[in-house]
C-alpha positions in Angstrom: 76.3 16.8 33.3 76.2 15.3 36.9 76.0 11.7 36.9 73.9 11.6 40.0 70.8 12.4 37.3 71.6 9.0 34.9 68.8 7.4 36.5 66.7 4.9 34.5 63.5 6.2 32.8 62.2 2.7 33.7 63.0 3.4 37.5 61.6 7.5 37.5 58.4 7.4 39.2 55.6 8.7 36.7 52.2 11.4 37.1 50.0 9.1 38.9 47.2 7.9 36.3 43.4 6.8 38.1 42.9 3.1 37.4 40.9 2.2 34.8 36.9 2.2 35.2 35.5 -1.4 35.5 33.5 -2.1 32.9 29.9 -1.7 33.8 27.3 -5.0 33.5 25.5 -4.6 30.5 22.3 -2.7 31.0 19.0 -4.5 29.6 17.3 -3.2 26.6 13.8 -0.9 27.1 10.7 -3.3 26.9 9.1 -2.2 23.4 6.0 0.1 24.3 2.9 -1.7 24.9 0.8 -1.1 21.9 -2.2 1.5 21.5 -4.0 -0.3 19.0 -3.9 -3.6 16.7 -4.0 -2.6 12.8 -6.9 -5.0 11.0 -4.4 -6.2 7.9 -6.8 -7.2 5.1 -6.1 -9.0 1.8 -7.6 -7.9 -1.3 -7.6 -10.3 -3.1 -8.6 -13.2 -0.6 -12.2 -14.3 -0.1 -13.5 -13.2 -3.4 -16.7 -13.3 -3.7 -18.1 -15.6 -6.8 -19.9 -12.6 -8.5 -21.5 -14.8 -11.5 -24.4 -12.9 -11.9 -23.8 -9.6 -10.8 -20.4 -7.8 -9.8 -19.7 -7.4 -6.0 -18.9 -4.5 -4.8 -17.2 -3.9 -1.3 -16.8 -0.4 0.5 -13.0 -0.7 2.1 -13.3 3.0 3.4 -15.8 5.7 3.3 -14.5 9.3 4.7 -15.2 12.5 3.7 -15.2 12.7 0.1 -13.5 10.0 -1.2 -15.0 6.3 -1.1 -12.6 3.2 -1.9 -14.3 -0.2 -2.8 -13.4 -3.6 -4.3 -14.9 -4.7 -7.6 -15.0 -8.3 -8.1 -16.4 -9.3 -12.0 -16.7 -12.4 -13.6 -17.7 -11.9 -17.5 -20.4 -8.9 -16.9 -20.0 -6.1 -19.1 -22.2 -2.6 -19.4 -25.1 -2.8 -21.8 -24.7 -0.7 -24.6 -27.6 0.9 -23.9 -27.2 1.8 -19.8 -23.9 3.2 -19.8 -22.3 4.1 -16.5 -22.2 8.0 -15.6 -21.4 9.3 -12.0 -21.0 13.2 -10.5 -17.6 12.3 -9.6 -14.3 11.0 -10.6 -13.3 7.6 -10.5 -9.9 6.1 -10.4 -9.6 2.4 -11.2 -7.1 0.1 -11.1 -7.2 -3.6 -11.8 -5.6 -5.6 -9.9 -6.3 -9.1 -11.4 -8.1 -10.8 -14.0 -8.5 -9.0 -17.3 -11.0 -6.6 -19.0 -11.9 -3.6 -21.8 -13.2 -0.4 -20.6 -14.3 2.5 -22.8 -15.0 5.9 -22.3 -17.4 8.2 -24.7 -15.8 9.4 -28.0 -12.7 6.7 -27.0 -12.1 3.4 -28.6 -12.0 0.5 -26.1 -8.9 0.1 -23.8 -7.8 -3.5 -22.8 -6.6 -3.7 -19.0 -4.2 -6.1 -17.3 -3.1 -6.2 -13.6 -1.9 -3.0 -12.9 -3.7 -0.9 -15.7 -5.4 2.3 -14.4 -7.1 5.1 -15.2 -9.3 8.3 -14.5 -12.9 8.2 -15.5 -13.5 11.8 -14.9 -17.2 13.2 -13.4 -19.9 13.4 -15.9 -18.3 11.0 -18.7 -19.8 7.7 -20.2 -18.2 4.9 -19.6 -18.6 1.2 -20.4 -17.3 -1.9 -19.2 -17.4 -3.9 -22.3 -16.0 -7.3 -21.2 -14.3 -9.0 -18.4 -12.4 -12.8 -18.1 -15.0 -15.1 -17.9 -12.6 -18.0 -16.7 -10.8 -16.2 -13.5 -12.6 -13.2 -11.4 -11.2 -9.5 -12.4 -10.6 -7.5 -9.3 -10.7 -3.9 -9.4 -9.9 -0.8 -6.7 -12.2 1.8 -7.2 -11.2 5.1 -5.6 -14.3 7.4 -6.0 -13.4 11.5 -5.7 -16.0 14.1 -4.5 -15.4 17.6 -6.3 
């Protein structure tokens, strides 16, 4: 070994590196897009209407066949002898207050918040009570065909 080659690792001139990138300044987010349209944001169950005599109804959308309204009732109920028969199917789901619905050859159902069902086209249906001391809200989803 020659000792002309004990040089210092420290001291031996290394590949030369490229100096390190400056950091960049922070770019600033992308302004959110401007927006196309405002949604209308509606409450169900705000502004009831006082429906004492007669239910309320209120059409929320109409399109191609389906229809969705409100129901608002506060103690009406079907006569016996009028009972309620459409060419479509109904979906109904209460959404507050309390009531009993009944459907030909069915005994009466009692509905709470959250209750729904199908009233198929064609069928007999009665509304045989609703709370008299707070206002029963329904959705009514009505189904062409």
């Amino acid at each position: 070994m020659r000792s002309d080659w004990s040089i210092s690792v420290e001291t031996t001139p290394g590949p030369k590196r490229a100096p390190k990138p400056k950091p960049s300044p922070k770019s600033k987010p992308a302004p959110p897009p401007k927006p196309r349209f405002k949604p209308e944001v509606a409450n169900l169950l705000r502004d009831l209407p006082e429906a004492k005599d007669d239910e309320a109804f209120t059409d929320l959308l109409k399109r191609p066949g389906v229809r969705i309204e409100r129901i608002v009732s506060r103690g009406q109920a079907t006569p016996d002898e009028a009972p309620m028969v459409q060419d479509w199917d109904e979906w109904v789901v209460l959404l507050e207050g309390a009531a009993g619905i009944r459907i030909e050859d069915s005994a009466e159902v009692r509905l709470a918040p959250g209750d729904h069902l199908l009233i198929q086209a064609g069928q007999k249906h009665w509304v045989t009570w609703t709370a008299r001391d707070r206002p029963s809200v329904w959705l009514a989803v009505h189904l062409d065909g």
